[in-house]
C-alpha positions in Angstrom: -21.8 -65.7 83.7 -21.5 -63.5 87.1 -24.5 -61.6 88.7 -25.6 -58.5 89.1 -32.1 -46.5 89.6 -32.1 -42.9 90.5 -31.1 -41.1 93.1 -33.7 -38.9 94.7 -34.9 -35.4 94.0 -33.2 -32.5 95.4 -35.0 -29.6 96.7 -34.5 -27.6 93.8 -35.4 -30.4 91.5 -38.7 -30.4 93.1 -39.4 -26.5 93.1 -39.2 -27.2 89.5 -41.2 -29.8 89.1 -43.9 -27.6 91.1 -43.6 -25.1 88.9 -44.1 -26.9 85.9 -47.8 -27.7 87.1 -50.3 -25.6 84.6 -53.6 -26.1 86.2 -54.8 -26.9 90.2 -55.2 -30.3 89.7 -51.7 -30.8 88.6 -50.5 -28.8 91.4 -52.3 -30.8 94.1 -51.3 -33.9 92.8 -47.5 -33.3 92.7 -47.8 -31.8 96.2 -49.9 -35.1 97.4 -47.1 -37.0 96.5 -44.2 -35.1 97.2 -45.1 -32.9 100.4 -47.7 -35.4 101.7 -46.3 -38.9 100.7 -49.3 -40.6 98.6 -49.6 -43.4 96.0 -51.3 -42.1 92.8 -53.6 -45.3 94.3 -54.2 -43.6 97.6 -54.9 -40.4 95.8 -57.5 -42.0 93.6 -59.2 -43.3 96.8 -59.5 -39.4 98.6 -63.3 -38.4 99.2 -63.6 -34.6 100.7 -64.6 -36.4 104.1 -61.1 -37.9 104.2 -59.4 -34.1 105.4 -59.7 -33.3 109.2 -58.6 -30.7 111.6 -56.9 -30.5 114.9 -55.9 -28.1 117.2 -53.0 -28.9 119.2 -51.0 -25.7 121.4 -53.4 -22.6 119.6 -52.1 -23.7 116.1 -54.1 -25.9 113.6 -53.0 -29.0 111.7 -54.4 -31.4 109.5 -54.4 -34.9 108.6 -55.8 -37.3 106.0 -57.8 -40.5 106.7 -55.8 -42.4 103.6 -58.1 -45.7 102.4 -55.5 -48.5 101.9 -58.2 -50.8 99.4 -58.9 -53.3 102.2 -61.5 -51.3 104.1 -58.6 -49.7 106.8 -57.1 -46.4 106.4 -53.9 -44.6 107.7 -53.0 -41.6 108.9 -51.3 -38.8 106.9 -50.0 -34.9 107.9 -51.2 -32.1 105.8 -49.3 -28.9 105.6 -51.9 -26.4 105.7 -51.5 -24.5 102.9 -51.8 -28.1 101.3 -54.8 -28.3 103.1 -56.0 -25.3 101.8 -55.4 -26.0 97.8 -57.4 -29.3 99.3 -60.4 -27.9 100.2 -60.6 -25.1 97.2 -60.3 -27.9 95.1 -63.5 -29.5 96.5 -65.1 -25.9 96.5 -64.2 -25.2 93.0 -65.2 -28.8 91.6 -68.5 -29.0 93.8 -67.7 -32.2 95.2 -70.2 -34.4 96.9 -68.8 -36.2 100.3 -69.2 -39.7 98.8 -67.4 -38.4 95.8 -63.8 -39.1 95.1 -62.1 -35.8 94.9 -59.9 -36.4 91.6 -62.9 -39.1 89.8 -59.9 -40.5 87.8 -57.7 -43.9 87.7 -54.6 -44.5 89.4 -52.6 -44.8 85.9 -54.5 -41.3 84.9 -52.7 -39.5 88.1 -49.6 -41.6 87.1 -49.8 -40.3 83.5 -50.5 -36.8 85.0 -47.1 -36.6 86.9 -45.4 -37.6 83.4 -46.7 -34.8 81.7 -45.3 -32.6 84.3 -41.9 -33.7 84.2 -42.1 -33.8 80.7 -42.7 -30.2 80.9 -39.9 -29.4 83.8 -37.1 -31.5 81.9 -36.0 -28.0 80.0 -32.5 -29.6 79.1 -32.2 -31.4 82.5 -33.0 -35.2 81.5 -33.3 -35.8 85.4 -36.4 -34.5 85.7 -37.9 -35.8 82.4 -38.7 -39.4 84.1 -39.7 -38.3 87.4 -42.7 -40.2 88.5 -44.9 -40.4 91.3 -42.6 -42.5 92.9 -39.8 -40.3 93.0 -41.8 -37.6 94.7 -43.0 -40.3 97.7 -39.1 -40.6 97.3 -38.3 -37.2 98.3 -41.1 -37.1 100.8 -39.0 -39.6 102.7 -35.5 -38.3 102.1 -36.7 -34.1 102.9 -38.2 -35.5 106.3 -34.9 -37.6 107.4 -32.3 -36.0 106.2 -33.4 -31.8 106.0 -36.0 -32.1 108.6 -34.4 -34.4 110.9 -37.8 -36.3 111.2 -38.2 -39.5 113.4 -37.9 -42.3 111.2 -41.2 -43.6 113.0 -42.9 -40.5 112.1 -41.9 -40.8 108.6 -42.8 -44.1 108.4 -46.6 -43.8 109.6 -47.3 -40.4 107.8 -45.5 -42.3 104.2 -47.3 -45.4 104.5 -44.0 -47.8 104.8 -44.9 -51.0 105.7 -41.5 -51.4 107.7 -38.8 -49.2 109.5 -36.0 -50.5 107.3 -37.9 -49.2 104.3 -36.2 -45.8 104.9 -32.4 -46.8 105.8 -31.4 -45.7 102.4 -32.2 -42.4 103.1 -30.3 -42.0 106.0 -26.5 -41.3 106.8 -24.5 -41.3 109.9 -25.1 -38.4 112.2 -22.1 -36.1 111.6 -20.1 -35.1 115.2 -22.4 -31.5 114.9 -25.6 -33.3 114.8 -24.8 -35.9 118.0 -23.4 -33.3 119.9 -26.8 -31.0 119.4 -28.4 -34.2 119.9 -26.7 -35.3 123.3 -24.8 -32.6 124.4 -25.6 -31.2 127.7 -25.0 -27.8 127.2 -26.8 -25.6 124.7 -25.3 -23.1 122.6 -26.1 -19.5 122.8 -27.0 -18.3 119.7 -27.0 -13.8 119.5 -28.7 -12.0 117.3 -25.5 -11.0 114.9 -25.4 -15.0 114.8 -28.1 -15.8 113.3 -27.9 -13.0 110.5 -24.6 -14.3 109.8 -25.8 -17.7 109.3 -28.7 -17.0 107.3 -26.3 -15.3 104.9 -24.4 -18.0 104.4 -27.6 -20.1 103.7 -28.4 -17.5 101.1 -25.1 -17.8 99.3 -25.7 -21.4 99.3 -29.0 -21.0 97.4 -27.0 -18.9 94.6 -24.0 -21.6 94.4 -26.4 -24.5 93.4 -27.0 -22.1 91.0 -24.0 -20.9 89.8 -22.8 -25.6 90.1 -25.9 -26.1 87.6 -24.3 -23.2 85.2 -21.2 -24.0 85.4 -21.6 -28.0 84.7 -23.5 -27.1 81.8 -20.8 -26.7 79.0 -18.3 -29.3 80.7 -17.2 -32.0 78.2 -14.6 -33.9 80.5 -14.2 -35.3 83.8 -11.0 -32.3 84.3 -13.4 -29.8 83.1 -16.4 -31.3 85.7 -13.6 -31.5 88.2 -11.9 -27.8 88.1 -15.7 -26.1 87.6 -16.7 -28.0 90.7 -13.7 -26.3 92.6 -14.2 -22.8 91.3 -17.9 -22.7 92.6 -17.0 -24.5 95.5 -14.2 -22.0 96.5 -16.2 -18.8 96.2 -18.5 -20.2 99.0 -16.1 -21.5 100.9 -12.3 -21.3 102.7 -11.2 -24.1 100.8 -12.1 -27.0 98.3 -10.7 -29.6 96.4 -12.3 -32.9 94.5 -11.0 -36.5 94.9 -11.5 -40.0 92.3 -13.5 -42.9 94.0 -10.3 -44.0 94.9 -10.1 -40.8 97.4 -7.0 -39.6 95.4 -6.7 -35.9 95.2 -7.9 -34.5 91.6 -8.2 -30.5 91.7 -8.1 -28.2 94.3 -9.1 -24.2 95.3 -8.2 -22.2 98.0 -5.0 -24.6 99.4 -2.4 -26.1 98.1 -1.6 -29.4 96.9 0.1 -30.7 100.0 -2.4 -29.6 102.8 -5.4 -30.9 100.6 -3.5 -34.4 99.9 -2.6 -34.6 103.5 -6.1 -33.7 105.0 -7.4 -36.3 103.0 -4.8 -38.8 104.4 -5.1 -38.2 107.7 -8.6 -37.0 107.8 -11.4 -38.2 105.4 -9.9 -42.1 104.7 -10.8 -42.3 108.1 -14.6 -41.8 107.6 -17.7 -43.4 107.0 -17.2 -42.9 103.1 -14.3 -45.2 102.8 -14.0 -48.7 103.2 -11.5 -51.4 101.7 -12.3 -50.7 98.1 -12.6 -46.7 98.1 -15.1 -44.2 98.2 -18.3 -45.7 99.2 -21.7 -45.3 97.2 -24.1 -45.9 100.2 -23.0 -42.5 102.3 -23.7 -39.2 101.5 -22.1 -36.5 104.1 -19.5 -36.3 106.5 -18.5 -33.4 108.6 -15.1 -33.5 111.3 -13.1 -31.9 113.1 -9.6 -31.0 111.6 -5.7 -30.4 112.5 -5.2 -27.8 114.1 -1.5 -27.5 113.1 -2.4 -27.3 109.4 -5.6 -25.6 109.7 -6.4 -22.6 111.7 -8.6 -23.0 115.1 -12.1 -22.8 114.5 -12.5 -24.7 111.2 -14.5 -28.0 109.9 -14.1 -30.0 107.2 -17.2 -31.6 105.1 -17.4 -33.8 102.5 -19.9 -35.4 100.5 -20.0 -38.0 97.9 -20.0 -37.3 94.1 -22.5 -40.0 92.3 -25.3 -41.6 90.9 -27.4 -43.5 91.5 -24.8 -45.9 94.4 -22.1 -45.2 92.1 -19.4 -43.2 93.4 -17.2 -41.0 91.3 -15.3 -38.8 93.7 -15.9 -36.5 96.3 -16.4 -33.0 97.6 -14.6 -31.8 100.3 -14.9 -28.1 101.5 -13.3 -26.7 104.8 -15.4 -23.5 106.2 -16.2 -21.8 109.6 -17.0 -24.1 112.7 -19.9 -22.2 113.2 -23.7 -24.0 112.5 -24.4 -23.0 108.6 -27.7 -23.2 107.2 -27.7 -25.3 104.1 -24.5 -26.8 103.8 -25.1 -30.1 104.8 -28.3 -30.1 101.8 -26.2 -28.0 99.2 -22.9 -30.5 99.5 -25.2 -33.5 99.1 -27.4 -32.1 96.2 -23.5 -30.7 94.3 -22.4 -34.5 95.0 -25.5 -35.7 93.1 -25.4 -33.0 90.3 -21.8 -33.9 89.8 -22.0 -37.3 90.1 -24.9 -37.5 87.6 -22.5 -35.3 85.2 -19.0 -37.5 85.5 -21.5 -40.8 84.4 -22.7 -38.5 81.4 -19.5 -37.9 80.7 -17.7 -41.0 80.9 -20.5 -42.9 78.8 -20.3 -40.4 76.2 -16.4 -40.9 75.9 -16.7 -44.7 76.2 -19.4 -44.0 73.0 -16.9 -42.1 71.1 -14.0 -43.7 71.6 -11.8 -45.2 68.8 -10.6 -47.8 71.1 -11.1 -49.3 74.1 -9.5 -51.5 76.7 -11.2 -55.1 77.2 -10.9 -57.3 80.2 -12.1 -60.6 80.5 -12.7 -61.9 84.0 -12.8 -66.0 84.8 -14.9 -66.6 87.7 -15.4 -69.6 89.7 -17.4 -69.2 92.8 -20.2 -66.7 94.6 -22.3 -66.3 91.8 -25.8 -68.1 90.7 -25.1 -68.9 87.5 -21.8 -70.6 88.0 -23.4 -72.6 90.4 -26.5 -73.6 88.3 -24.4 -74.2 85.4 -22.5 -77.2 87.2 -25.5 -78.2 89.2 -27.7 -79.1 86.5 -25.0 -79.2 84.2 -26.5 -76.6 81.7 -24.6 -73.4 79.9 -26.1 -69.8 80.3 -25.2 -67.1 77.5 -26.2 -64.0 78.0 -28.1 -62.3 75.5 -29.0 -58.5 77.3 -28.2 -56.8 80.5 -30.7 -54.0 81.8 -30.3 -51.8 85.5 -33.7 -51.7 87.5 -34.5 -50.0 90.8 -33.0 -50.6 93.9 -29.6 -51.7 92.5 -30.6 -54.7 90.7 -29.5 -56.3 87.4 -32.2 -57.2 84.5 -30.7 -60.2 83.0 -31.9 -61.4 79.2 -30.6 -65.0 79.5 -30.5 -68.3 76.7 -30.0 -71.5 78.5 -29.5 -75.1 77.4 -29.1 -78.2 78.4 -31.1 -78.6 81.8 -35.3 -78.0 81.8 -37.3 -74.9 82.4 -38.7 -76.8 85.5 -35.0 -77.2 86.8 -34.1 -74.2 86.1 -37.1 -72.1 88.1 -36.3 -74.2 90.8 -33.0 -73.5 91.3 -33.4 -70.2 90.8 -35.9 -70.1 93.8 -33.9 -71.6 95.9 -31.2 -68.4 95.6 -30.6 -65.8 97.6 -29.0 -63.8 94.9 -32.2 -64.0 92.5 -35.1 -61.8 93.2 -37.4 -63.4 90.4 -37.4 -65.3 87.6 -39.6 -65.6 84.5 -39.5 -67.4 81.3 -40.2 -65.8 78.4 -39.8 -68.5 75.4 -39.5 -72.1 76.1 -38.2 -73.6 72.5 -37.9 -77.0 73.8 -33.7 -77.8 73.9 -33.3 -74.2 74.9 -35.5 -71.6 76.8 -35.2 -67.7 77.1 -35.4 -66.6 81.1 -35.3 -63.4 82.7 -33.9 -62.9 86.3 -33.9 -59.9 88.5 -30.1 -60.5 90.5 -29.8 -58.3 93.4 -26.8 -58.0 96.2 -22.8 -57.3 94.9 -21.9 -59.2 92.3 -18.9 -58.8 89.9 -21.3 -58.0 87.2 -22.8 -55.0 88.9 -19.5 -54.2 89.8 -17.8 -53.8 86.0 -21.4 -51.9 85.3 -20.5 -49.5 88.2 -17.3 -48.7 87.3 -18.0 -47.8 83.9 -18.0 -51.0 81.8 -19.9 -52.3 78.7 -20.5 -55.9 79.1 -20.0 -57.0 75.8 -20.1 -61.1 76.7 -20.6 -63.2 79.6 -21.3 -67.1 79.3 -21.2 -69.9 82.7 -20.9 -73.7 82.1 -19.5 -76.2 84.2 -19.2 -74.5 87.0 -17.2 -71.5 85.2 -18.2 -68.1 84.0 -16.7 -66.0 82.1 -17.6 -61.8 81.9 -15.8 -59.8 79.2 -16.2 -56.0 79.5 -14.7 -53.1 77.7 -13.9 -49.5 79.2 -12.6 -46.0 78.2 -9.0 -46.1 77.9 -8.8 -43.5 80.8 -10.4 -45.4 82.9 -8.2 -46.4 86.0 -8.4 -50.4 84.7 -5.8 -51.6 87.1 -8.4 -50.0 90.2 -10.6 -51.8 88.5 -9.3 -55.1 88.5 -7.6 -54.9 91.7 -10.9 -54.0 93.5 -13.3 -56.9 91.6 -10.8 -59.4 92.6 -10.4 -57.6 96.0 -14.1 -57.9 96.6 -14.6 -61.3 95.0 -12.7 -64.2 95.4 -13.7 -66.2 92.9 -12.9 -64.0 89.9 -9.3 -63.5 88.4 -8.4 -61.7 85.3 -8.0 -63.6 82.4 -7.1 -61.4 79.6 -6.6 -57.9 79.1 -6.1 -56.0 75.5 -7.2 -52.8 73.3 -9.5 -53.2 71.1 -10.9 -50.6 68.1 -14.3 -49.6 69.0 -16.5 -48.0 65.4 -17.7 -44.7 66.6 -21.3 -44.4 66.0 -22.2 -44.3 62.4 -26.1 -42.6 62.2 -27.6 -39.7 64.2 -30.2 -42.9 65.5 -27.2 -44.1 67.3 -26.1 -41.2 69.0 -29.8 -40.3 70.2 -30.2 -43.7 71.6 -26.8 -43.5 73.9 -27.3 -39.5 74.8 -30.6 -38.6 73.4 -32.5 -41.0 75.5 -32.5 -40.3 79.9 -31.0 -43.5 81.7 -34.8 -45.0 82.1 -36.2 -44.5 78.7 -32.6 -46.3 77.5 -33.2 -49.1 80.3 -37.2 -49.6 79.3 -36.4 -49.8 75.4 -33.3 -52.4 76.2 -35.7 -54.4 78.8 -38.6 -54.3 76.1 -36.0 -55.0 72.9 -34.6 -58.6 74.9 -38.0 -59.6 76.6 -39.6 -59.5 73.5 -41.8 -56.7 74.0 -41.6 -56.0 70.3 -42.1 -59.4 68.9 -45.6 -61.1 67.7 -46.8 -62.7 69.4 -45.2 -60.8 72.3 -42.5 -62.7 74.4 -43.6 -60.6 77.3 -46.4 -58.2 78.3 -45.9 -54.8 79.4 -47.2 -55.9 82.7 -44.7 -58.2 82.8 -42.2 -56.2 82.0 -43.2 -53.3 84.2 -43.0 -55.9 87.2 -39.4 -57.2 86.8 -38.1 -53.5 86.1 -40.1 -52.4 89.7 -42.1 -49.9 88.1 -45.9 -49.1 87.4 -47.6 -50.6 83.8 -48.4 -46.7 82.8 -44.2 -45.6 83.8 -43.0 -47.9 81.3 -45.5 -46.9 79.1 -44.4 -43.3 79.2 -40.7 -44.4 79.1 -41.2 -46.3 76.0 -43.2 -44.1 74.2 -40.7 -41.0 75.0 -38.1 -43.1 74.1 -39.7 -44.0 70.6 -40.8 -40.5 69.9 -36.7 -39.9 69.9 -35.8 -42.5 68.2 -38.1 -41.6 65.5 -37.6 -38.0 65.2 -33.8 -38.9 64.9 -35.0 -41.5 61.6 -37.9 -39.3 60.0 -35.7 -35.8 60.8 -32.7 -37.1 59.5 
């Protein structure tokens, strides 16, 4: 057996999210998270005493004196209208100074945020898990990447314990942003200028709009693809949509030959490529183009289609090479919405499929369980495979033949395994869990839209067997896993009849359910959750999934609540 989240909000997602609030309190909290960067535990800590005010240049700002729990504090900013809802909260509640301002738990605050996004999900199912993390989340990622923040800043105001906390959130610096940054001559900016660009900011605002519309009757990745283009191209000179493989799919304003090429010529050459395609970890490009096939004075930018690191395509759009508010924001939140749409899409098909094309991987080397397996010459079978946070794979594993002593040994001494815990020990076999983290062929089939229906290791050889949508690109597939891994060679490759789901239950649980609620039941279902006695706690659980106790609560009990509804309504 081989090894193995979210991507954060947008702007708009968060307007939303603020505007599902129904009373103060609610309101304050979101914004405590998102706008100031605070744990639900730091919240819970606040006393009125704890906001200050400074003058600095004629203007005032204000800070917070955040307790960490060990009798220090740290500094946070407070935008002042923040500040304001702040203090009229106080007022309004007649709160003491050696009062805590919210006189609630941290898993109370926690719970609160649920019931907002429960209440801002209104058909979008990204916004029905978001949690108190995800708002610290776009704290971080509005300060970087739209504010152009120093990552020092950001990382004293957030709390982050270290610097490298906040690479994900970062890209390269386009050529537009070092040569504002180092340039030695400034640009002169008139009047007609700035009106001009503020427009096309404007017209940005209305195409997220118009994207979020238009991807909401789409049933197919040509129908994502060619909507994608037609916004696109209203906004822009020119637009067209690659694969993760950066080959052309649809295009708008050009033709066939001029897009292929630029992409050829231009975009392979960037940050979002490397040996195996489009890559997952980079956002936005912008550079310079050909002046021979494009007309003086024009700039191509591209951003990546995908979810979570997953990369589906791109966007590429060539407009003026003139500064334009927004762009850079509304490319990268239309690469997430579309991204999040193609996965949607291409699970539901994989669902409804007839049949299905299975491919069954040997593999030999770079992977724990291989090497376990002929190390304490034991077998591993797989018995559940769940996603978690930061990229990491939830694995559900039997094992037999070596003890449960052995075995948490060896997997401490791995780089690959983040933590281990056994859940049943049943004397000549024993159920473990293991968090795998890094690239691993495993994480690889899941990315590129496989079901991992099998995967056993003994003596020193594992075998994975996944099954994807017949449309699938499956020789990309194989060619990149064995690209990328050495150790793994296709074994066997055939079709196979998949049964299309046979009760409504079904159906809810693959599209009913968000991508967390479906991950929290499946993490619960193999761990034992539901078993008496209980193979695990929810404490437990919550801990290897890298999420609070009262998150998988509320993911759990949503997800139940559809389940249910699908059995009793039936």
């Amino acid at each position: 057996m081989a090894d193995g989240g979210r991507d954060g909000l947008t702007s708009t997602e968060y307007e939303r999210v603020c505007r599902a609030t129904e009373t103060y309190r609610e309101e304050l909290v979101v914004e405590l998270c998102g706008r100031v960067g605070l744990r639900p535990s730091e919240i819970a800590r606040l006393r009125p005493s704890a906001l200050t005010r400074r003058e600095f240049d004629g203007a005032e700002h204000y800070f917070l004196d955040v307790p960490d729990g060990d009798g220090g504090t740290r500094r946070a900013y407070v935008p002042v209208d923040v500040a304001d809802a702040f203090q009229k909260y106080v007022e309004v509640n007649d709160t003491g100074d050696d009062e805590r301002v919210f006189g609630v738990t941290p898993r109370r605050l926690q719970m609160l945020v649920s019931d907002v996004s429960d209440r801002a999900d209104d058909g979008d199912a990204r916004l029905a898990d978001v949690s108190a993390r995800d708002l610290r989340q776009y704290f971080a990622r509005w300060h970087l990447v739209e504010e152009d923040v120093d990552p020092r800043v950001v990382q004293v105001a957030g709390g982050w314990s270290r610097l490298d906390s906040l690479e994900p959130y970062l890209d390269p610096p386009t050529d537009r942003e070092l040569a504002a940054a180092l340039g030695d001559e400034e640009a002169v900016d008139g009047d007609d200028d700035d009106a001009n660009t503020r427009a096309v900011g404007n017209a940005f605002t209305e195409g997220t709009l118009a994207l979020g519309s238009a991807l909401e009757s789409v049933s197919t990745r040509e129908e994502v693809e060619r909507a994608t283009c037609e916004t696109l191209g209203d906004l822009v000179r020119a637009a067209w949509v690659c694969d993760e493989r950066g080959d052309l799919r649809e295009w708008a304003g050009t033709d066939e030959t001029r897009a292929r090429e630029t992409v050829e010529d231009t975009v392979r050459d960037t940050a979002l490529f490397d040996e195996r395609g489009v890559r997952g970890d980079v956002q936005f490009v912008e550079c310079a183009l050909d002046a021979d096939r494009w007309d003086r004075g024009c700039t191509l930018a591209v951003s990546v289609a995908r979810s979570n690191e997953t990369a589906h395509g791109l966007l590429c759009v060539v407009g003026p090479d003139t500064p334009s508010t927004g762009l850079k924001q509304f490319l990268v939140d239309a690469g997430r919405r579309v991204g999040w749409t193609l996965d949607a899409v291409e699970r539901k098909r994989l669902l409804l499929a007839d049949t299905g094309v299975e491919l069954s991987f040997e593999v030999t080397e770079g992977s724990f369980f291989v090497e376990a397996s002929s190390a304490l010459d034991c077998r591993f079978d797989l018995e559940g495979l769940v996603p978690v946070e930061d990229q990491s794979l939830l694995y559900f594993v039997t094992a037999e033949g070596a003890s449960v002593e052995d075995l948490l040994d060896e997997a401490a001494a791995s780089e690959s395994i983040a933590d281990v815990r056994l859940i049943r020990d049943y004397g000549e076999r024993a159920q473990l869990e293991f968090v795998v983290s890094g690239p691993t062929p495993t994480t690889a089939l899941v990315e590129r839209g496989g079901a991992i229906e099998s995967a056993t290791a003994e003596d020193g050889v594992a075998t994975i067997t996944g099954v994807f949508s017949k449309k699938v690109d499956v020789r990309g597939v194989v060619e990149d896993l064995t690209a990328a891994f050495p150790g793994v060679d296709l074994r066997a490759k055939r079709e196979v009849e998949r049964s299309a789901p046979s009760t409504d239950l079904r159906q809810t649980l693959e599209e009913g359910l968000t991508e967390k609620q479906r991950s929290a039941l499946r993490a619960a279902y193999f761990a034992g959750y539901f078993e008496w006695p209980r193979g695990s706690t929810a404490e437990e659980l919550a801990d290897a999934m890298d999420v609070s106790s009262p998150t998988l609560h509320n993911h759990l009990r949503k997800a139940q609540q559809k389940l249910l509804t699908a059995v009793f309504e039936e």
